[in-house]
C-alpha positions as semicolon CSV with decimal commas, in nm:
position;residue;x (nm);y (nm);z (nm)
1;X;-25,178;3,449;2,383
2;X;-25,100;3,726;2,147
3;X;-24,728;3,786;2,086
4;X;-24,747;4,124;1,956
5;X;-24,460;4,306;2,084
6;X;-24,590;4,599;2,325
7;X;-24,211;4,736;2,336
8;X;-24,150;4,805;1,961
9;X;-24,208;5,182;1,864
10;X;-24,409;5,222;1,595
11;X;-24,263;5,255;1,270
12;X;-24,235;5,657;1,114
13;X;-24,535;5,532;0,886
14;X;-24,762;5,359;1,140
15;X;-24,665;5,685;1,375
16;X;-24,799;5,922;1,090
17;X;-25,121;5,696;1,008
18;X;-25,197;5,720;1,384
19;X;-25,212;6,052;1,384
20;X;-25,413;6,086;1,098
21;X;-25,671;5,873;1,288
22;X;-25,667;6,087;1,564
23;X;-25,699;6,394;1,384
24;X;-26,030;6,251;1,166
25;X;-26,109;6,109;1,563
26;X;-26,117;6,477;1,719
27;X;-26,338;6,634;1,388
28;X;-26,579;6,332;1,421
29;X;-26,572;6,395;1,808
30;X;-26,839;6,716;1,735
31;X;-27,099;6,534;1,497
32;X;-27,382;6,454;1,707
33;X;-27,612;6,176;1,566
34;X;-27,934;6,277;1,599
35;X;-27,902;6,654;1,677
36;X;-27,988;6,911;1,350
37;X;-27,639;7,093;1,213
38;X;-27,881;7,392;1,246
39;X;-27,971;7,364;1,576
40;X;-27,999;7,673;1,750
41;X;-27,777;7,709;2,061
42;X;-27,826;7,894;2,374
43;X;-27,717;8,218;2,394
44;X;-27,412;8,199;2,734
45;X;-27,308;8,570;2,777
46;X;-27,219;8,554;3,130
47;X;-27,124;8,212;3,361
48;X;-27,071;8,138;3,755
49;X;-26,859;7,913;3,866
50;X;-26,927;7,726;4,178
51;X;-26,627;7,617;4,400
52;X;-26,285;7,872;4,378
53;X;-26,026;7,524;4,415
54;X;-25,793;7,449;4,117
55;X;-26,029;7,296;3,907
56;X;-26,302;7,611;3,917
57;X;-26,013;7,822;3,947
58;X;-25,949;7,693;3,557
59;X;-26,271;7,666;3,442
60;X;-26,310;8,063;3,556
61;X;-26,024;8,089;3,348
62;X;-26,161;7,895;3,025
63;X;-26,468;8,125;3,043
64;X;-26,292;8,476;3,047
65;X;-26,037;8,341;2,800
66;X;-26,401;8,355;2,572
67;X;-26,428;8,683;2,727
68;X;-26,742;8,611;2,906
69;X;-26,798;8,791;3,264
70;X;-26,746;8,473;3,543
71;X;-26,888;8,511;3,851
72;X;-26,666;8,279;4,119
73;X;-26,845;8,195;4,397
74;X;-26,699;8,013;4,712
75;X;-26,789;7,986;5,118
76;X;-26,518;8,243;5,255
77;X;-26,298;8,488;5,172
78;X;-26,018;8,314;5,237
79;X;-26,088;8,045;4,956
80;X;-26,198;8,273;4,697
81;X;-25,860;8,500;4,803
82;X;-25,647;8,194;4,753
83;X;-25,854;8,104;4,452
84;X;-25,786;8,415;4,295
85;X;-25,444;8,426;4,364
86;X;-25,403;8,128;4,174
87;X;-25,545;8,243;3,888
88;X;-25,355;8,554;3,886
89;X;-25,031;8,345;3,871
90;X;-25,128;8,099;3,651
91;X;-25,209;8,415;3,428
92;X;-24,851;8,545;3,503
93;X;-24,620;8,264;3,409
94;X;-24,821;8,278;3,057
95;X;-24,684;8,644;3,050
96;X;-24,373;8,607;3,226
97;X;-24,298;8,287;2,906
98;X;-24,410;8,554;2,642
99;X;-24,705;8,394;2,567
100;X;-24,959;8,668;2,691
101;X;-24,978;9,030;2,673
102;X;-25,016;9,215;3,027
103;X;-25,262;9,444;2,893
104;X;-25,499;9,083;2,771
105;X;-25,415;8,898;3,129
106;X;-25,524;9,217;3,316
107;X;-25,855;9,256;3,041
108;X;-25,884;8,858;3,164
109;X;-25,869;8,915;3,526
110;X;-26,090;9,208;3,505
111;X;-26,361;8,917;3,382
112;X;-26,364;8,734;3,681
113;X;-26,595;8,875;3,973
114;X;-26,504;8,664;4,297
115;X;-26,822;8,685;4,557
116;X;-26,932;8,526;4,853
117;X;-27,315;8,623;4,743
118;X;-27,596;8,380;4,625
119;X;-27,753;8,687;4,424
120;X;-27,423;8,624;4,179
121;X;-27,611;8,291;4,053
122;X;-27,941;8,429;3,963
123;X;-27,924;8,618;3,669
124;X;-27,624;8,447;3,439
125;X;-27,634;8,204;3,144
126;X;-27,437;7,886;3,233
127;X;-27,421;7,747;3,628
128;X;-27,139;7,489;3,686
129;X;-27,060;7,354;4,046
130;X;-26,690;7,242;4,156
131;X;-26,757;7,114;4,446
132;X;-26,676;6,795;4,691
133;X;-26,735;6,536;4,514
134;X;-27,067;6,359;4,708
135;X;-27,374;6,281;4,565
136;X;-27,586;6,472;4,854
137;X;-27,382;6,755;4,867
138;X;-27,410;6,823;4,507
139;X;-27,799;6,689;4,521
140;X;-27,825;6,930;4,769
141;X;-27,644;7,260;4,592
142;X;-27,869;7,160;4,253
143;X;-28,193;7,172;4,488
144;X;-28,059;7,541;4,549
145;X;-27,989;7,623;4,204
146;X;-28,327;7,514;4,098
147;X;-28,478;7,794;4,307
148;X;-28,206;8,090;4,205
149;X;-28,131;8,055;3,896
150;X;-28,331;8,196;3,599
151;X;-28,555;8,048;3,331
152;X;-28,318;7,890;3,035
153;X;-28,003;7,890;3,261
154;X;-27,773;7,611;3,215
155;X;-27,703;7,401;3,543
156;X;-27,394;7,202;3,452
157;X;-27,161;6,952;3,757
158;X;-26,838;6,901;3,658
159;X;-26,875;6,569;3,850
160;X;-26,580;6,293;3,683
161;X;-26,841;5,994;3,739
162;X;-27,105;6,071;3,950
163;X;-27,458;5,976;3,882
164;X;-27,561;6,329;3,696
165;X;-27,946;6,171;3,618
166;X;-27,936;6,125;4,019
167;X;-27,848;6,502;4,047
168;X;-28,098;6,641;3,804
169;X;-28,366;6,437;3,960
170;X;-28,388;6,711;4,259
171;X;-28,444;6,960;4,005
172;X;-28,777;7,059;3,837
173;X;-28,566;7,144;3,520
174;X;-28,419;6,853;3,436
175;X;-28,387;6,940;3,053
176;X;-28,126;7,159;3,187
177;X;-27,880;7,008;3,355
178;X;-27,548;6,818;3,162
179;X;-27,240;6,704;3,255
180;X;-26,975;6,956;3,203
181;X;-26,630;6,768;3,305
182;X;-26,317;6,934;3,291
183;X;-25,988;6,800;3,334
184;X;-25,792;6,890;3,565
185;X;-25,576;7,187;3,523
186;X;-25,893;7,268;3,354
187;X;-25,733;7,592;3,159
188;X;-25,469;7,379;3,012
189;X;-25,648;7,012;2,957
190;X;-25,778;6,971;2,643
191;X;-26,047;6,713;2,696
192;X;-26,379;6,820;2,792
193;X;-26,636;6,503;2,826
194;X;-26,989;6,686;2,802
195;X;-27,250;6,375;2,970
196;X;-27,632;6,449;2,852
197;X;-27,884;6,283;3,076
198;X;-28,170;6,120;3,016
199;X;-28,394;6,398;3,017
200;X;-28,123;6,686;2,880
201;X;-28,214;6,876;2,606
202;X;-28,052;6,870;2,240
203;X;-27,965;7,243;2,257
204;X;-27,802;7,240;2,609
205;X;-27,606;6,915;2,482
206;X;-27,523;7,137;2,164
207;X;-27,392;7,471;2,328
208;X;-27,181;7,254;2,594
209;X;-27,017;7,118;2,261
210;X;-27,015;7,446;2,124
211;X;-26,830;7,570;2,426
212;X;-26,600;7,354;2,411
213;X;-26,489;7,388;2,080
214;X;-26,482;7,760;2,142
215;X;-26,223;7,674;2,421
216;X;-25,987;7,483;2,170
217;X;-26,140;7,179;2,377
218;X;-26,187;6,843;2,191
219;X;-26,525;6,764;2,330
220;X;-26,712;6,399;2,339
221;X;-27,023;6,333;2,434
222;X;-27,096;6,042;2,688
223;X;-27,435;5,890;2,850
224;X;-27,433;5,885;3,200
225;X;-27,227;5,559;3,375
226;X;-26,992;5,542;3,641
227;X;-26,707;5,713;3,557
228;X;-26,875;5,812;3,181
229;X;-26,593;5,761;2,885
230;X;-26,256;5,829;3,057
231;X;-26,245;5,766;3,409
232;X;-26,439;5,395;3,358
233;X;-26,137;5,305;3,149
234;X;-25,896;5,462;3,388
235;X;-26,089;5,242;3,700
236;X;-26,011;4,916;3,535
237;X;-25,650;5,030;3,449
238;X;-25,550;5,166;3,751
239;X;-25,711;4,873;3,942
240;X;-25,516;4,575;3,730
241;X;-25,219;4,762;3,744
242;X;-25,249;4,752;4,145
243;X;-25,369;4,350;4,092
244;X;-25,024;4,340;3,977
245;X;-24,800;4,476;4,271
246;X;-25,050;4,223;4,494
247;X;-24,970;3,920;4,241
248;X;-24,601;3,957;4,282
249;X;-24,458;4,362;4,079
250;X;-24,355;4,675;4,207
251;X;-24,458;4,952;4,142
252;X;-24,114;5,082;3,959
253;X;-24,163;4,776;3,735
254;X;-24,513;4,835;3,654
255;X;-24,456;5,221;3,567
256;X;-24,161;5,107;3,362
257;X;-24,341;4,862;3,096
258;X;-24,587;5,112;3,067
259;X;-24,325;5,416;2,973
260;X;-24,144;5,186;2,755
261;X;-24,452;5,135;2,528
262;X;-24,503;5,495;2,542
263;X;-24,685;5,636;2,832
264;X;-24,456;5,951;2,991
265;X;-24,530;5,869;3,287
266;X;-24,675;5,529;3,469
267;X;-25,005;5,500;3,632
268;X;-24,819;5,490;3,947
269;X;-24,632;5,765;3,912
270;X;-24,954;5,948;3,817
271;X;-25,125;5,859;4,180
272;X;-24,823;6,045;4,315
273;X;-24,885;6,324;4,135
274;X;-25,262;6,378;4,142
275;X;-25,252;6,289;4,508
276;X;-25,336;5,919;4,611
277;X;-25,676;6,053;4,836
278;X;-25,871;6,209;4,523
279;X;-26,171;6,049;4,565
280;X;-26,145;5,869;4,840
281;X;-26,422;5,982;4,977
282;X;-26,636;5,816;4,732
283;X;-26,360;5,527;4,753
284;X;-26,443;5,448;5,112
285;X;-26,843;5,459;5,042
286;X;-26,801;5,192;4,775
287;X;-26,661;4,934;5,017
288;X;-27,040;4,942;5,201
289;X;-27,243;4,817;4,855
290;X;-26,984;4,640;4,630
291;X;-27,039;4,285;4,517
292;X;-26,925;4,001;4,647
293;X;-26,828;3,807;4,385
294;X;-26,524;3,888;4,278
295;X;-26,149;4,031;4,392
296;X;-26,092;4,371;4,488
297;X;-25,784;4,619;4,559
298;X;-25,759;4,854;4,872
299;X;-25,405;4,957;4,818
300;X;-25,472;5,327;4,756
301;X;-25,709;5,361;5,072
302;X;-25,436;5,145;5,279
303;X;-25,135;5,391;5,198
304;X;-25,351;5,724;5,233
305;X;-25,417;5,574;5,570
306;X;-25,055;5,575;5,605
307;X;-25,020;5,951;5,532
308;X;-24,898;5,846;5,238
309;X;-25,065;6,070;5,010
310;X;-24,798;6,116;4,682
311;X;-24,535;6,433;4,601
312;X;-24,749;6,654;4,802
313;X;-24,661;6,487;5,152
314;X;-24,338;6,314;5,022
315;X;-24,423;5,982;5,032
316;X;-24,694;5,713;4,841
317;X;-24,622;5,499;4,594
318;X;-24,284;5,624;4,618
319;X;-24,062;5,833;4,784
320;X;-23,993;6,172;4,726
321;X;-23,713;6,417;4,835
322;X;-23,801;6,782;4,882
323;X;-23,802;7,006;4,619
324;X;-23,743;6,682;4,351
325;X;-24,050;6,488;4,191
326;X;-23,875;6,214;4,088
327;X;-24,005;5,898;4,220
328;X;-23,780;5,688;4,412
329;X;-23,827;5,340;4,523
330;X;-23,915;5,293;4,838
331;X;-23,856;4,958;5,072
332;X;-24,128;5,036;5,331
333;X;-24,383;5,030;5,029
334;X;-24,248;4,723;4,873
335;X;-24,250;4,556;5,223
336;X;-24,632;4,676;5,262
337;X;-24,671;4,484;4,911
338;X;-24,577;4,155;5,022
339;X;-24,723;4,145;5,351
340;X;-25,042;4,296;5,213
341;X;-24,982;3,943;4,913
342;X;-24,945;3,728;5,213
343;X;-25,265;3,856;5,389
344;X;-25,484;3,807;5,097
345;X;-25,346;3,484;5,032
346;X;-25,118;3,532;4,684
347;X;-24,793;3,384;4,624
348;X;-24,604;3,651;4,477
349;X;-24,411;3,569;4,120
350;X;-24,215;3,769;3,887
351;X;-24,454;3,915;3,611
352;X;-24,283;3,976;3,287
353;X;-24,316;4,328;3,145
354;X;-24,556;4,219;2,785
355;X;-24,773;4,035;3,060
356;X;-24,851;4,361;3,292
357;X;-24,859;4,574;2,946
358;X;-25,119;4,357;2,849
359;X;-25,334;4,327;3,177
360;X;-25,336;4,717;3,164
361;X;-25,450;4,772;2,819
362;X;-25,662;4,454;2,787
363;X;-25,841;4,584;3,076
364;X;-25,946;4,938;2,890
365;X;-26,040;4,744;2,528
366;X;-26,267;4,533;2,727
367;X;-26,407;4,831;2,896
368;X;-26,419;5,058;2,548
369;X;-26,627;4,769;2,413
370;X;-26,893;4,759;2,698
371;X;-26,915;5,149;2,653
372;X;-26,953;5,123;2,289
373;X;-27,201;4,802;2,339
374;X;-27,390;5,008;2,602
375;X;-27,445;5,336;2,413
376;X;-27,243;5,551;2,677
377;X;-26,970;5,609;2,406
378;X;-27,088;5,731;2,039
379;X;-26,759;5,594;1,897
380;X;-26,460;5,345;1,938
381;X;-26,264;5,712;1,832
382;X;-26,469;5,944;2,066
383;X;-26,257;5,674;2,311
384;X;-25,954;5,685;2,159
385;X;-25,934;6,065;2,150
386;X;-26,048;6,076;2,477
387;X;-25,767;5,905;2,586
388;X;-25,473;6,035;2,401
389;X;-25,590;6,395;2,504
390;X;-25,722;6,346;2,858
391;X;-25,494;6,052;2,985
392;X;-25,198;6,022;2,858
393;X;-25,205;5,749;2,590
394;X;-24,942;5,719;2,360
395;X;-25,075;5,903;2,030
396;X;-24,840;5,698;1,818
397;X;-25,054;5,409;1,913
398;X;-25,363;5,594;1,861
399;X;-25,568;5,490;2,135
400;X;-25,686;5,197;2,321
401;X;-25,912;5,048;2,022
402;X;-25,728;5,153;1,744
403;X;-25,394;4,959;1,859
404;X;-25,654;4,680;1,970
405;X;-25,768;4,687;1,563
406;X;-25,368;4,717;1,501
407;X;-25,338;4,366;1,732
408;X;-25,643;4,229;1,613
409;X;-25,956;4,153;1,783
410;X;-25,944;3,789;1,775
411;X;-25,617;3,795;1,953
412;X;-25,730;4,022;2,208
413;X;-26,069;3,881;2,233
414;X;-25,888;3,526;2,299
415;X;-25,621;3,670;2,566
416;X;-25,942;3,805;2,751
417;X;-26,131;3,510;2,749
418;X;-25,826;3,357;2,902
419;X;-25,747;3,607;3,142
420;X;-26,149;3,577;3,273
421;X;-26,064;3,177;3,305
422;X;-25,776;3,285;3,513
423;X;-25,908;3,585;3,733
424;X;-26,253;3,600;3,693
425;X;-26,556;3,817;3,712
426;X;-26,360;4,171;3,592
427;X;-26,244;3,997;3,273
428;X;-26,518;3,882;3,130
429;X;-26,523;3,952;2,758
430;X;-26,731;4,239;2,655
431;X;-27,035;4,064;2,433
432;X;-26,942;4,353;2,159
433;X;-26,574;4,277;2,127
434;X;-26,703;3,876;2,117
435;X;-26,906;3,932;1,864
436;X;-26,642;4,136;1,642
437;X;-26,376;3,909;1,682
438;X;-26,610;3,594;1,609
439;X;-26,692;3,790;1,246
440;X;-26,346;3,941;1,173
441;X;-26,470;4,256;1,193
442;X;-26,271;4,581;1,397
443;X;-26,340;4,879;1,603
444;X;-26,318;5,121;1,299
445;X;-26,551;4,907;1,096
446;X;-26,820;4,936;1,371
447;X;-26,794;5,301;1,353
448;X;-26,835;5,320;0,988
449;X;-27,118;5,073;1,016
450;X;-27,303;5,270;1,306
451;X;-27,214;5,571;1,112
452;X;-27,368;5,443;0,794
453;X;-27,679;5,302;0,956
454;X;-27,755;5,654;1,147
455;X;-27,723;5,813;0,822
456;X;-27,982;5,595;0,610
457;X;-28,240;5,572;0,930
458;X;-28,168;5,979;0,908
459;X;-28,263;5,984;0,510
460;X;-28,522;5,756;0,585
């Protein structure tokens, strides 16, 4: 096992050379391997946005920051009213902080049409859907789309993992539709992860980028796979970190490794926040088809059938007490956590805080590794920027592969191979990060040598 010490802050130089990483990371993040620098883009003078919740509520927002008319579309009044509303104070508290001028929020506001009307969709640019997050309801919507909206429009889901080949399959336009996913609040986020298809075309994939750098967004492009660059990292995180409380942790102890190597807040903590039943939906339909060969967590579906939701019903992980969002520890939950231990059949033992660090961020290296080995990820610092801007990562550790490099990958490679010996089929060792650590070689050497051999076959 590795003994490099999780809970020692970078020094001010390794701090400043991370950074530096991560700044090259986010100007690599827009070279496209295979798509001409002089590719012509589509011309997106006007956008609808499909779905008037938070997350199109920001994305409206993005759009007439660019000062491009948005058309908001929703099912009633009453969500596009509250939809608007939000928008108007999220706009506000920019100008009430002196950050905006009334006379550009009102310009802003003026951009954004809401409507209730179908004829809204038919004659703009750019088409993305917010909607519930189900594979037939957004088949379904994209089946609709096909037959409103004009020739050369783009049809973009701002789905976080679902199957977006699946989605254009209903269409007869298939070139295109992409991936557009925002995070959420999606006017402040700075990550954008723009997912081609199989079938999308080069200058759809290059005006989604284009967008997005437009927006001050640091896009990356992903294939599609569940949960494409940052949410497949942030599955196998979230679900060792939940392995833990069941193998003998609380959640408080958990959350508190992971802020003392640097996270702000823990992944716990984070569930509160978001709200513990996003995506449960999808949750709940994964029980049905899983495999069978290997151990799974239900913790997150158990407490949301306990009301307990997070901050926004007082209660989930932790406690809450209204009008504060600072997580308390709660003895019902801990309770919950070792009868739920005892019903699965674990004997519950102290876990020390380098060992959950570890199981954590061991379980995103592997994953970055299949990604990269897999072609869904153009870059080990495509992931790495991904992560510090979208999720959180400490940027003085400069993302999940980079500190893996820092580590080395033998070390980590080993620790994994022992952790699959000890827990099984989730752990086994990505045949990438096997194959580096068996030649000395690191993450940032792959990229350079990927990056090298797409510029001689390019030359060639």
């Amino acid at each position: 096992m590795s003994d490099f010490d999780f809970f020692s802050p970078p020094s001010p130089q390794e701090a400043e050379r991370a950074q530096a990483y991560l700044k090259q990371a986010e100007r690599d993040s827009a070279l496209i391997p295979g798509l001409a620098r002089d590719l012509n883009t589509r011309d997106v003078r006007s956008v609808a946005i499909i779905g008037a919740g938070t997350m199109g509520g920001g994305m409206a927002m993005c759009f007439a920051n660019l000062g491009l008319p948005v058309a908001l579309q929703d099912m009633t009044q009453d969500m596009l009213d509250r939809g608007m509303q939000r928008i108007r104070d999220n706009y506000q508290r920019t100008v009430d902080g002196g950050r905006l001028d009334q006379a550009v929020m009102d310009q802003r506001m003026s951009l954004i049409t809401p409507t209730l009307e179908d004829h809204a969709l038919t004659q703009v640019d750019l088409i993305i859907e917010a909607v519930f997050e189900d594979i037939e309801i957004k088949q379904n919507l994209f089946r609709k789309l096909d037959g409103l909206a004009k020739k050369g429009a783009i049809l973009a889901t701002n789905t976080s993992g679902l199957d977006i080949d699946e989605i254009a399959s209903v269409t007869h336009r298939p070139r295109d539709v992409i991936g557009a996913h925002f995070f959420s609040p999606a006017n402040v986020m700075r990550l954008l992860e723009v997912v081609r298809t199989r079938d999308t075309s080069d200058e759809v994939i290059a005006t989604l980028m284009d967008l997005g750098h437009r927006m001050g967004k640091v896009s990356i492009l992903a294939r599609v796979s569940p949960g494409f660059i940052g949410n497949a990292l942030l599955r196998n995180y979230s679900r060792e970190a939940q392995f833990l409380v069941e193998d003998g942790a609380f959640p408080h102890e958990v959350d508190a490794a992971l802020t003392a190597f640097g996270y702000r807040m823990g992944i716990f903590a984070v569930h509160d926040m978001a709200g513990n039943d996003v995506g449960l939906h999808t949750k709940r339909k994964q029980i049905l088809t899983r495999p069978k060969d290997r151990r799974y967590t239900d913790l997150i579906i158990a407490l949301c059938d306990q009301g307990r939701l997070g901050q926004k019903t007082g209660k989930g992980w932790y406690r809450y007490e209204k009008g504060d969002r600072r997580p308390q520890r709660d003895p019902d939950v801990e309770a919950f956590l070792i009868s739920e231990s005892t019903r699965l059949g674990l004997t519950r033992a102290p876990i020390a805080h380098q060992e959950m660090i570890k199981r954590c961020l061991y379980s995103m290296i592997n994953e970055a590794a299949h990604l990269l080995d897999t072609g869904v990820a153009l870059r080990a610092s495509d992931i790495d920027i991904a992560y510090v801007t979208g999720y959180g990562f400490p940027a003085d550790h400069g993302g999940p592969t980079y500190l893996a490099d820092k580590i080395g990958l033998a070390s980590v490679y080993q620790d994994i191979a022992d952790y699959h010996a000890r827990f099984g089929v989730w752990w086994q060792p990505s045949p990438l990060l096997e194959r580096l650590a068996r030649e000395g070689q690191s993450f940032a050497a792959y990229d350079q040598q990927r990056t090298a051999a797409r510029q001689q076959g390019a030359k060639a």
